[in-house]
Each structure stands twice: as C-alpha cells, then as structure tokens.
C-alpha positions in Angstrom: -5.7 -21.5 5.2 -6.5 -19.6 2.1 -6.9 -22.7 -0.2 -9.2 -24.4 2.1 -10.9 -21.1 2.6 -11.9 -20.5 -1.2 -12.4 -25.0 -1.8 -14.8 -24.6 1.1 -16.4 -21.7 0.9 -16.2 -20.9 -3.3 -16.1 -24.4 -4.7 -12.2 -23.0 -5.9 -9.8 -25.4 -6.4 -6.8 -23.1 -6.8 -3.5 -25.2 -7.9 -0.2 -23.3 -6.6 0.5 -20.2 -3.9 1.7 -16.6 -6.0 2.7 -13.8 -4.7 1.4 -10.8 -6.1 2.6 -7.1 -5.5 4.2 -7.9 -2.2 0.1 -10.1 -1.1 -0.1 -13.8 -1.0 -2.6 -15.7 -3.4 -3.4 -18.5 -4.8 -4.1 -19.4 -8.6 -5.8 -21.8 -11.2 -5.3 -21.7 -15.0 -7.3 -18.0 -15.5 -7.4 -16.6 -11.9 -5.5 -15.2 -8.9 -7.1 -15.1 -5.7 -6.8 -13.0 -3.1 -8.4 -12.3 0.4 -9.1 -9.0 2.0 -10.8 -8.4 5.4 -14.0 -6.8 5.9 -14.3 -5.3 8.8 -16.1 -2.4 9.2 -16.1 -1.0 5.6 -19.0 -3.0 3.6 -20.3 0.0 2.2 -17.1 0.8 1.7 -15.9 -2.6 -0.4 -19.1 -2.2 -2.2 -19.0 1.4 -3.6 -15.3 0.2 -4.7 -16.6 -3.2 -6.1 -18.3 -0.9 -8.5 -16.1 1.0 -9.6 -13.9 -2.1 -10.0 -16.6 -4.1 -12.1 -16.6 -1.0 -14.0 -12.9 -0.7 -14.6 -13.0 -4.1 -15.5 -15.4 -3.7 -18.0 -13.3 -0.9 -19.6 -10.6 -2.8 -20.6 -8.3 -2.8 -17.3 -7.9 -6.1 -17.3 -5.5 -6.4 -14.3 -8.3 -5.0 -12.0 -9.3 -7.4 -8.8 -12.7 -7.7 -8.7 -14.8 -9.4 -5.7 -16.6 -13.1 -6.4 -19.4 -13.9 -4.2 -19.1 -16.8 -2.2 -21.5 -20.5 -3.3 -24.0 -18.7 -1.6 -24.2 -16.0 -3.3 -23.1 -13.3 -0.5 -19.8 -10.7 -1.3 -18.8 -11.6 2.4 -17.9 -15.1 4.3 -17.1 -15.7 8.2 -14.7 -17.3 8.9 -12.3 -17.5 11.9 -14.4 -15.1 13.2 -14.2 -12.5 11.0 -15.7 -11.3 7.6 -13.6 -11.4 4.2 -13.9 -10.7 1.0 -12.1 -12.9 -2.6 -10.8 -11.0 -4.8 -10.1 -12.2 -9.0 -7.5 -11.2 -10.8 -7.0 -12.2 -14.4 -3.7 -14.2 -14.8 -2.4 -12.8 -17.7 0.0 -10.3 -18.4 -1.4 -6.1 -18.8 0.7 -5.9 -21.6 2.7 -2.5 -22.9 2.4 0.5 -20.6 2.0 3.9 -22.8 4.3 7.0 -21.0 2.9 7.1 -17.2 1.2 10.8 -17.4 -0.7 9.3 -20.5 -1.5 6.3 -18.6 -2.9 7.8 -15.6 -4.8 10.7 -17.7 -6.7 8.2 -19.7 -7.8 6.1 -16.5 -9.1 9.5 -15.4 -10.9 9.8 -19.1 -12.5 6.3 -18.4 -13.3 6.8 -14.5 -15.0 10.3 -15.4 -17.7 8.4 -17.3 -18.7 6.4 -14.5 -22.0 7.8 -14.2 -22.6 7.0 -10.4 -20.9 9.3 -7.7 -20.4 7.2 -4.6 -21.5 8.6 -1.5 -19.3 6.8 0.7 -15.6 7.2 -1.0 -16.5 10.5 -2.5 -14.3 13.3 -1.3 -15.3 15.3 -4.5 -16.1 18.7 -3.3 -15.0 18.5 0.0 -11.0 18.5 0.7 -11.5 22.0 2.6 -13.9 20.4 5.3 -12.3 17.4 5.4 -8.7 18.8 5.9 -10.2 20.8 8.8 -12.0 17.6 10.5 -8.7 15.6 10.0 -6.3 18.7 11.3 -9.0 19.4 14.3 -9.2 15.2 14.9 -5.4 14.7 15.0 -4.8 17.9 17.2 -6.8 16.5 19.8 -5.6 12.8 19.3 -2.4 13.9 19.5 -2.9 15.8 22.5 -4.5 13.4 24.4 -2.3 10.2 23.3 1.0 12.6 24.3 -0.4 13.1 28.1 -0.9 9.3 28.2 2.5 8.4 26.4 5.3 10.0 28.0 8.4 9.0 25.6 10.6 10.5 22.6 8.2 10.5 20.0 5.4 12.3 21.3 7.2 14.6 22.8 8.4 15.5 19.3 5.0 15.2 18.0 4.3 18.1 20.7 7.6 20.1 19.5 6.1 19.9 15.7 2.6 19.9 16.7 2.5 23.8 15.5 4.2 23.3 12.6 1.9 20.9 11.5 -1.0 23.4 12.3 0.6 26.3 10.6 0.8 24.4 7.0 -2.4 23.1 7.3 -4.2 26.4 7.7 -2.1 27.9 5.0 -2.8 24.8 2.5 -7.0 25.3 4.2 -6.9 29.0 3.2 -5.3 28.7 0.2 -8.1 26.0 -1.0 -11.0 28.4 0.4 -9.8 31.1 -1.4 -9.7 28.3 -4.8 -13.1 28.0 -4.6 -14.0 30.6 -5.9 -11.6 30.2 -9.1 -14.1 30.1 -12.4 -11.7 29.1 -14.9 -12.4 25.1 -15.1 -13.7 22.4 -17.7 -14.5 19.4 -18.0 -11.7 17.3 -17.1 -12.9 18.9 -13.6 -15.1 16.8 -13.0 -15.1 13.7 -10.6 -13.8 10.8 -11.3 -12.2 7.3 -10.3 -9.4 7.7 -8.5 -6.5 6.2 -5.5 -6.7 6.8 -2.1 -3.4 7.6 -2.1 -1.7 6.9 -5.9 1.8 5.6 -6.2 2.2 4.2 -9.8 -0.4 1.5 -9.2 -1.2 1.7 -12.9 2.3 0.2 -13.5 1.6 -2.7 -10.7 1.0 -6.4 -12.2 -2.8 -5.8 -10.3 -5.3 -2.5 -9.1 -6.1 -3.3 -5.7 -9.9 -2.8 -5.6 -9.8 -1.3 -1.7 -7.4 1.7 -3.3 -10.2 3.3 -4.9 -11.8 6.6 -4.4 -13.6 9.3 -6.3 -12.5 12.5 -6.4 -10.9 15.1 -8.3 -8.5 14.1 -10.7 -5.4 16.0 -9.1 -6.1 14.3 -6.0 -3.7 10.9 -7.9 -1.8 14.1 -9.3 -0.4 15.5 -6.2 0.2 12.1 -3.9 2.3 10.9 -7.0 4.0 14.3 -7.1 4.3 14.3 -3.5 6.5 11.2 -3.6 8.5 12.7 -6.2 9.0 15.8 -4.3 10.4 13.7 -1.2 13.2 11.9 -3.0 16.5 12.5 -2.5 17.3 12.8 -5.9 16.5 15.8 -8.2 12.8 14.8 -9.1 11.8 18.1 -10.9 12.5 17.0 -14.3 10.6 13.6 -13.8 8.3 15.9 -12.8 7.8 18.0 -15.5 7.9 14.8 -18.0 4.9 13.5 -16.1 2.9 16.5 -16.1 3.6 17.2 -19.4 2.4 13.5 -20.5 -0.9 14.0 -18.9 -1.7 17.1 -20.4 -0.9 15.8 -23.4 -4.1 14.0 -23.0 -5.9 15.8 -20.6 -5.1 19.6 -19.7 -5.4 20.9 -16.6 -7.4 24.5 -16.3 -6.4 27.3 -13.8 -9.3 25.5 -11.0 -7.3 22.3 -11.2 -3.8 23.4 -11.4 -4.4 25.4 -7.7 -6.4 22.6 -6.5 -3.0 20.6 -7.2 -0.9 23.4 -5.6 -3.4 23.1 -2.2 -3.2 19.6 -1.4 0.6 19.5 -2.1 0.6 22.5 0.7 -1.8 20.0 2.9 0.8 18.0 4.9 -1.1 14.8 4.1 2.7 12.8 4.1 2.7 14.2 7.7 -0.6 12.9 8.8 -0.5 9.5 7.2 2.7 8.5 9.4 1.1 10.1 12.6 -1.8 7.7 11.5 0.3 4.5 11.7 1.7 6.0 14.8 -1.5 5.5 16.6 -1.5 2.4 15.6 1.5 0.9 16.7 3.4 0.6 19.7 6.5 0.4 18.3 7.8 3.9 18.9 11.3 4.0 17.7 9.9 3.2 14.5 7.5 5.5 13.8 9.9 8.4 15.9 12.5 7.4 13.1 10.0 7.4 10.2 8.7 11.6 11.2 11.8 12.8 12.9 13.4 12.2 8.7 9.8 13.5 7.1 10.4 16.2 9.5 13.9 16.9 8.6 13.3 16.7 4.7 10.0 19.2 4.6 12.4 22.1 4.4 13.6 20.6 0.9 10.2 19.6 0.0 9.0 23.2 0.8 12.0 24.7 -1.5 11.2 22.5 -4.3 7.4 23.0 -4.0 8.4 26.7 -4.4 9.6 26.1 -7.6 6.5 24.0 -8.5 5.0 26.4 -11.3 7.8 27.6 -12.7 8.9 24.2 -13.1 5.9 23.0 -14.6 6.1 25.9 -17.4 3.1 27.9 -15.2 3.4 32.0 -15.0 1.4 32.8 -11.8 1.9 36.6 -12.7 0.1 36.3 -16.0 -2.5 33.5 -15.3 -3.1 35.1 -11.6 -2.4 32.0 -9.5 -1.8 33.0 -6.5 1.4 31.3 -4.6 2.2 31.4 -1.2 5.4 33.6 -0.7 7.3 32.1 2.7 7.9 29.2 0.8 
C-alpha cells in the first residue's frame, strides 16, 4: 500500500521495505519514508513541521520532515483518510556525546527557535492544564465506571482519590513555584517531546513527538522512567543530571518546576488514557493495578530526589513536600 501510495501520489519510487524504530517504511538511495495519519491535528502537524524543518536545518540530521505531495499540498486522501510522508535521511547520526549533554544542547538549539507555537505550546501553563486534565479525567472516569461495570473500573473508582490527592499536591506545589524569582535564561521555552524517552538516541526524531515547553518538561518524563524501574536508577540519575548541567544549569525556578511535574501523576493519566481507548480491559487492569503497586517506591525514591541530585532544600529554600 505504501509504495503505491508515495509512486502515485509523490512521483517516489522507493526500492525495498525498512523498518524503522519499531514503524514500517520504505526507502531509495537517500531517503526513508514514512506515513503518518492526519486526522484532526493539521495545525497540529504543521506547528511541528516547523520545528522539524528547523531541527533539520541545525544539524539533526535524523529528523523526519514532511514532503508535500506532486501537488504541492502537506496532506493526500486516500482510502478515505488524510496522511502525511515523512523523510528521513538514510544515513547513519553518527557518535552520540553522554545523553544529559545530548539532550541539553537540543534544548540550546530549540531555545533559538524564535517562533512560539500556539498550538503545542504548553509554556506557561502546566498549572491550568493539570487542573483541566485532573477535572476532565474525574468526570470521564466517573461516567465511563457507571457504564462499565467490571474489574478495572472498579479499581479506577478505589484509586480514583488517590489520584486526586497527588494531583492537588503536585497543582499546589506548582502555584506556589510561580512565584520563585530565581531563573535565567535556560528558562526559557523551547523545543521539546511530548513525552521524552531517549528519542535523541533513536536511529530517527519522530516529527509528531514535538512540543514546546519548558525545558524540564523532557527532564522529568525521562526521570520519570528512571524512577519506575526496578533497578536502583538514582545513580543513572545523578549521571544524567549532572551531564546536562554540565552544559546547561538549571536555576532554583527550573529545578522545582522539575520537582512539580514529577509530583503530577502524568504516568497515571497516560495509561487511564489508553484505557479509554481500548476495550481490552484485562490489559489495561494489569498495566495500572502494577503502576499502582510501584507508586509507593516511586514516591520513596522521589523523596530522595534532591538530596540525590547534590540539592540542599534547607539552604537554597526549595520547599519539598514532607508525606513523601
């Protein structure tokens, strides 16, 4: 389908099927191509398709970019539905520098983007967004448990206030960082991943894993991960952290705004999310009843968060939340 798709729709005559980072493609002697489905999120892919051109442009050279179709237009129908090519470079992205290094200079590069998006922009705004999403997912919950009578949202009702109680501590806790006036300039917005997981290390950047944001938005989701293994991750940690400061420090704004969203059950969320879209409950009852199970470790480790990272709260006043 997909080397039809780009002969007759992008005059490509791709030669052999690849696999890329777990996505199927096909490639010629410079280029991968891949498809991705529009949907709903043109402004979406477009605000992104910026940011990738840019990246691009600034030596990421593994960086999927969209192509327009022969007629010029970033989106074709087909089968009844809108998609998108993306171009990757087929060539290799070379030697990797230490990962905290790696990721603080793609936040040097993105913060010189000199175009906020308005669209993928959550710069600014985690408080009022982590009150929408709590407020949205307490009623969705609520409602999709009186019209789903079965194991796992009756467990999502048993661990419904749980879920409440961190969020409001990790809301409060950022209202109260607002008003924090020790910052710089590595504050500022920049490029960043919806949800970063070592994507720098990937053969390819996905463009449709972009954002803008603060830079310890990539930060905390990779910490996040680390904090959930099973394996002692606090030294990794501490390596990582250390890495990136190395290049760009953090200042007292941006090591609380880190502490916040690792307090904001966003792990939590994003598997009740796939729970709404699935009807395979035993899966996704599985998948929270062991997030569920493991927060109490996460919680103890992410009480030894700044004493780990070489931080004294006393002296710096960073306030920490005590029932952890």
């Amino acid at each position: 389908m997909l080397r039809d798709f780009l002969a007759a729709y992008y005059g490509i005559q791709p030669q052999e099927k690849t696999v890329w980072d777990g996505r199927e493609g096909f490639k010629d002697a410079n280029y991968v191509y891949f498809t991705i489905s529009a949907k709903q999120k043109k402004v979406i892919h477009m605000e992104q398709a910026a940011l990738a051109y840019y990246l691009q442009e600034n030596n990421y050279r593994h960086m999927s970019i969209p192509i327009p179709n022969s007629e010029g237009e970033w989106y074709t129908r087909y089968n009844d539905s809108y998609h998108m090519v993306l171009r990757v470079n087929n060539a290799s992205s070379g030697n990797h520098p230490a990962h905290g290094e790696q990721l603080a200079a793609f936040h040097r590069t993105g913060s010189l983007y000199q175009y906020e998006p308005q669209t993928i922009s959550s710069y600014g705004q985690w408080k009022t967004l982590w009150i929408e999403k709590l407020t949205a997912f307490e009623e969705a919950i609520e409602s999709e448990a009186n019209n789903h009578s079965n194991a796992y949202y009756s467990m999502l009702m048993d661990c419904l206030p749980y879920i409440i109680g961190l969020s409001e501590n990790a809301i409060q806790y950022m209202q109260e960082s607002e008003t924090e006036q020790r910052f710089h300039d590595t504050d500022q917005g920049t490029i960043v991943f919806s949800r970063y997981h070592s994507q720098l290390n990937k053969p390819v950047l996905w463009m449709n894993d972009l954002a803008f944001d603060h830079p310890t938005r990539d930060l905390a989701e990779y910490i996040r991960l680390k904090l959930r293994e099973n394996d002692d991750p606090m030294n990794n940690i501490r390596v990582f952290l250390d890495d990136y400061q190395r290049v760009r420090p953090l200042s007292i704004f941006g090591w609380r705004l880190l502490y916040a969203r690792l307090l904001y059950p966003i792990h939590i969320f994003d598997a009740i999310e796939r729970g709404f879209s699935t009807d395979d409950y035993d899966s996704v009852h599985s998948e929270l009843s062991a997030i569920i199970q493991q927060q109490p470790l996460y919680e103890q480790r992410l009480a030894l968060f700044f004493e780990n990272a070489g931080i004294n709260c006393d002296e710096l006043q960073i306030p920490v939340l005590h029932w952890l």
